[in-house]
DRENDO-1510 file (C-alpha; in Angstrom, 1 decimal, always signed):
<recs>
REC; n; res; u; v; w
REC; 1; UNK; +21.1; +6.6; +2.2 .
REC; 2; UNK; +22.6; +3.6; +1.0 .
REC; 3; UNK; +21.6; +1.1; -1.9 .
REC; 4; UNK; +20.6; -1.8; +0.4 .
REC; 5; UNK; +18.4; +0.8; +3.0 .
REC; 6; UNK; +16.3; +1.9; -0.3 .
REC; 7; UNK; +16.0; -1.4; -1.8 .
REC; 8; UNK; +14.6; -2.8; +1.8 .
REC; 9; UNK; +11.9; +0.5; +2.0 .
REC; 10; UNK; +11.2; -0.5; -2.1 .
REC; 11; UNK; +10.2; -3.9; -0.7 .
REC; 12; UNK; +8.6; -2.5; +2.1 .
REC; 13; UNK; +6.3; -1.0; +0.2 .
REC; 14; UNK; +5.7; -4.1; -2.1 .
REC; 15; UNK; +5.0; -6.1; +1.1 .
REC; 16; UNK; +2.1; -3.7; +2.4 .
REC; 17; UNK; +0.7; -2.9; -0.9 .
REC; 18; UNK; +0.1; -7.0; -1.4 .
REC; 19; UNK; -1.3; -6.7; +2.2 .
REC; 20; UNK; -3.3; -4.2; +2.1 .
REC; 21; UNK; -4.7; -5.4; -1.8 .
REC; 22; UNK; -5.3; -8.8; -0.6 .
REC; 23; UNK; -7.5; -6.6; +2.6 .
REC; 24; UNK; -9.5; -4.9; +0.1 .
REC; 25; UNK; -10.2; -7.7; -1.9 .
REC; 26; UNK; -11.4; -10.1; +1.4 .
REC; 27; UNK; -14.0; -7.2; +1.5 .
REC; 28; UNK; -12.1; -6.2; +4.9 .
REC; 29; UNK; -14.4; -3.0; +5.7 .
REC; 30; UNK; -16.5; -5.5; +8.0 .
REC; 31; UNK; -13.4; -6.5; +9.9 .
REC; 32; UNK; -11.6; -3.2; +9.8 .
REC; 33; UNK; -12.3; -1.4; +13.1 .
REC; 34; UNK; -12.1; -4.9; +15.0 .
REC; 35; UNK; -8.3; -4.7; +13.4 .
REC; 36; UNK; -7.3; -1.4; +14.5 .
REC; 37; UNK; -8.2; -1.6; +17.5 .
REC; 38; UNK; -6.7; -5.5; +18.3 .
REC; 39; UNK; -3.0; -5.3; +17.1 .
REC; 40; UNK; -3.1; -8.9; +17.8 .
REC; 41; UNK; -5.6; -10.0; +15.7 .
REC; 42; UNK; -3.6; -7.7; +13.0 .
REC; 43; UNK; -0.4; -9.1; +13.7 .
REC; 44; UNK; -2.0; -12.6; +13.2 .
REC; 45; UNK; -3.4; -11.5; +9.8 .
REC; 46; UNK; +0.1; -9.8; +8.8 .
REC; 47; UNK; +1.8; -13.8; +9.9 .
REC; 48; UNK; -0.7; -15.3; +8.0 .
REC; 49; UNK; -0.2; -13.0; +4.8 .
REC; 50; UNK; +3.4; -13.7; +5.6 .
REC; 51; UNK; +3.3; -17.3; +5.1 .
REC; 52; UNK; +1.5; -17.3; +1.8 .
REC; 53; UNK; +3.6; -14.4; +0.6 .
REC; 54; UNK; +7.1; -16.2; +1.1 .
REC; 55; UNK; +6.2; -19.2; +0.0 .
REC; 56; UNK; +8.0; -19.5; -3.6 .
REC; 57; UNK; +5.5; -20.3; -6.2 .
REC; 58; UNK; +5.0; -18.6; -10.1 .
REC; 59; UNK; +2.9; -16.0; -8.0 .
REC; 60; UNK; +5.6; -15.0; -5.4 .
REC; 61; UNK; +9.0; -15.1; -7.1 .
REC; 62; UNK; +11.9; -14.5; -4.8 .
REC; 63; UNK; +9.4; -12.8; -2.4 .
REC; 64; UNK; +12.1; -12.6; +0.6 .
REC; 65; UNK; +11.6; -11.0; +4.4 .
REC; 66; UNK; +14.4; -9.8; +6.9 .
REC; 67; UNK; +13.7; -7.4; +9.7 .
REC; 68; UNK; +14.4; -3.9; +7.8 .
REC; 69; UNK; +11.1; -5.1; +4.9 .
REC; 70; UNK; +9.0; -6.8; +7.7 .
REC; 71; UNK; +9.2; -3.4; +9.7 .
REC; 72; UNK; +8.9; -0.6; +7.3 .
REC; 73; UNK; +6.2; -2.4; +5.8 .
REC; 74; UNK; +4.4; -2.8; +9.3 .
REC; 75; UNK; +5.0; +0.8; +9.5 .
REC; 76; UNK; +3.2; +1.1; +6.7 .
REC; 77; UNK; +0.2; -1.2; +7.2 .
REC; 78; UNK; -0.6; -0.1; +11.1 .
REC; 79; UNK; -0.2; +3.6; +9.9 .
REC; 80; UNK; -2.6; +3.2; +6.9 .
REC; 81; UNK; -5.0; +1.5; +8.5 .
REC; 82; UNK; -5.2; +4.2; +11.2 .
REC; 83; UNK; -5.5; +7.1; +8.9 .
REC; 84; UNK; -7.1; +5.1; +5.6 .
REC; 85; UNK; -10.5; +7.4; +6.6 .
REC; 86; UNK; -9.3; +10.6; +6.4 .
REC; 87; UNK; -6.4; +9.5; +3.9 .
REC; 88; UNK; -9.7; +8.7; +1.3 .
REC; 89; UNK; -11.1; +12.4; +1.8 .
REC; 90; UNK; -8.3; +13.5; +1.1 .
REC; 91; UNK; -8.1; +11.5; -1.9 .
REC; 92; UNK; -12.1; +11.7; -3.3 .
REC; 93; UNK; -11.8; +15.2; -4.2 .
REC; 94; UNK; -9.1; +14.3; -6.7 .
REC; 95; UNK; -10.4; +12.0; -8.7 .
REC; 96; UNK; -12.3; +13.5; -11.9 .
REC; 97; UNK; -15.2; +11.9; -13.9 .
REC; 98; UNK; -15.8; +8.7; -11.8 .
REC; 99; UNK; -16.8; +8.2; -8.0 .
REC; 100; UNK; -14.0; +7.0; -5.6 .
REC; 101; UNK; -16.3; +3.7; -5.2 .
REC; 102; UNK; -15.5; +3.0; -8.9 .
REC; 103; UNK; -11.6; +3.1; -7.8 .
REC; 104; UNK; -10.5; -0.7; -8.5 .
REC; 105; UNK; -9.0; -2.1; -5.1 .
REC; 106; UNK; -5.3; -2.1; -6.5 .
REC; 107; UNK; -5.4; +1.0; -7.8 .
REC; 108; UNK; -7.2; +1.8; -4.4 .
REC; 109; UNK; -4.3; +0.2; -2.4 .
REC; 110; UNK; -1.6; +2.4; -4.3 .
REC; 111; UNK; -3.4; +5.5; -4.0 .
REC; 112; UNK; -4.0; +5.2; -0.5 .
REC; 113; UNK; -0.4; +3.7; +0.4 .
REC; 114; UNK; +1.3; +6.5; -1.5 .
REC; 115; UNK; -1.0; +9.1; +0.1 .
REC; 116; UNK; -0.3; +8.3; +3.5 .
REC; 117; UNK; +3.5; +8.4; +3.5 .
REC; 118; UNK; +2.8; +11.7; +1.6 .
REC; 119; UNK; +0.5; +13.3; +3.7 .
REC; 120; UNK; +1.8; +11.3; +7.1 .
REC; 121; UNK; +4.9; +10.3; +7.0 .
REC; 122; UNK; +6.2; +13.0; +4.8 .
REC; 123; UNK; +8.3; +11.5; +2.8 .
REC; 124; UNK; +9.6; +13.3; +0.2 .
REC; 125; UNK; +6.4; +13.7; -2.9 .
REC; 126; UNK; +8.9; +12.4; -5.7 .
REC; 127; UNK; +10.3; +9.3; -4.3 .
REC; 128; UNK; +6.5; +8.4; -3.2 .
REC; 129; UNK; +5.2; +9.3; -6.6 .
REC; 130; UNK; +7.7; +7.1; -8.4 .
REC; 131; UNK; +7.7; +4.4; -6.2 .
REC; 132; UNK; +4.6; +3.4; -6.7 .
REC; 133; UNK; +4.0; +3.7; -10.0 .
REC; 134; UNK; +6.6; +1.2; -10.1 .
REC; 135; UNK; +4.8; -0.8; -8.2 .
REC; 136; UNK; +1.9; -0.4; -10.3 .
REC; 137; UNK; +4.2; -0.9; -13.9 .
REC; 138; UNK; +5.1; -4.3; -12.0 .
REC; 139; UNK; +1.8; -5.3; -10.2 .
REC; 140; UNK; -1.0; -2.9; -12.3 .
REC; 141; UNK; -2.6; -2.5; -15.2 .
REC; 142; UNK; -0.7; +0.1; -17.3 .
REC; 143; UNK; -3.5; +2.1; -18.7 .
REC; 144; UNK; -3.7; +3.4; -14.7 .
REC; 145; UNK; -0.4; +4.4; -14.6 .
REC; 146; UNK; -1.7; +7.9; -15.5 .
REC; 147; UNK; -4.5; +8.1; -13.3 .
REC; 148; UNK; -2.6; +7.2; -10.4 .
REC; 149; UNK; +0.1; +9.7; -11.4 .
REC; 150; UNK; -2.5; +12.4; -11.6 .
REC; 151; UNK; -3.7; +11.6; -8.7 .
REC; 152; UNK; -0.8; +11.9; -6.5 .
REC; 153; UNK; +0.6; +15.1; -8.5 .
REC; 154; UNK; -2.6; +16.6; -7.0 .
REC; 155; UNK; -2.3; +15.4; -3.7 .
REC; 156; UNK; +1.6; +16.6; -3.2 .
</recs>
């Protein structure tokens, strides 16, 4: 795999963990089947997170899009949203001494993120496992860095 193929599927997964936060934080559970089930209304969302999430300000440094990102993180987003049900049963039984409600919603958006291209796509437990702590280190609070890490160690 070549540098600039890993470094697109790296942004990728920036792109629809920012999407899928910014869902969990509109308090998207409401919305969610009427989403699924109209890919137009979700590709309308995913145009207007686009906007907002190229538009260079102190928030979005050097946030860039070309085809390869905008797919793989599609991929990601469309497949998530499908499976986020049974991806979160997977994932409650994992999580020691607090309720999966108490999850916060970035720490929610990793977890579940990571855990479907575990458990979906299959890709490979290690590359998952460090990219999104990565993602957390850059995005997170580091006091979760552990948890999340725990988490997914169980899950793979």
């Amino acid at each position: 795999m070549s540098k600039q193929v890993y470094n697109d599927k790296t942004l990728g997964r920036v792109y629809a963990f920012k999407f899928i936060y910014h869902l969990f934080l509109k308090e998207f559970a409401a919305d969610k089947a009427a989403v699924i089930e109209d890919e137009k209304k979700l590709l309308e969302l995913i145009s207007e997170f686009e906007e907002s999430y190229m538009t260079q300000d102190d928030e979005h440094l050097n946030n860039t899009l070309n085809p390869e990102i905008q797919s793989f993180g599609k991929t990601l987003i469309k497949g998530f949203l499908k499976e986020q049900d049974g991806i979160i049963e997977k994932l409650k039984p994992l999580i020691q001494k607090r309720s999966y409600a108490s999850v916060e919603p970035m720490e929610r958006s990793l977890l579940e993120l990571a855990a479907f291209e575990i458990l979906i796509l299959s890709t490979p437990r290690k590359v998952v496992i460090n990219e999104y702590l990565n993602i957390n280190k850059e995005y997170g609070q580091s006091e979760t860095t552990s948890f999340i890490n725990g988490v997914l160690d169980k899950l793979a």
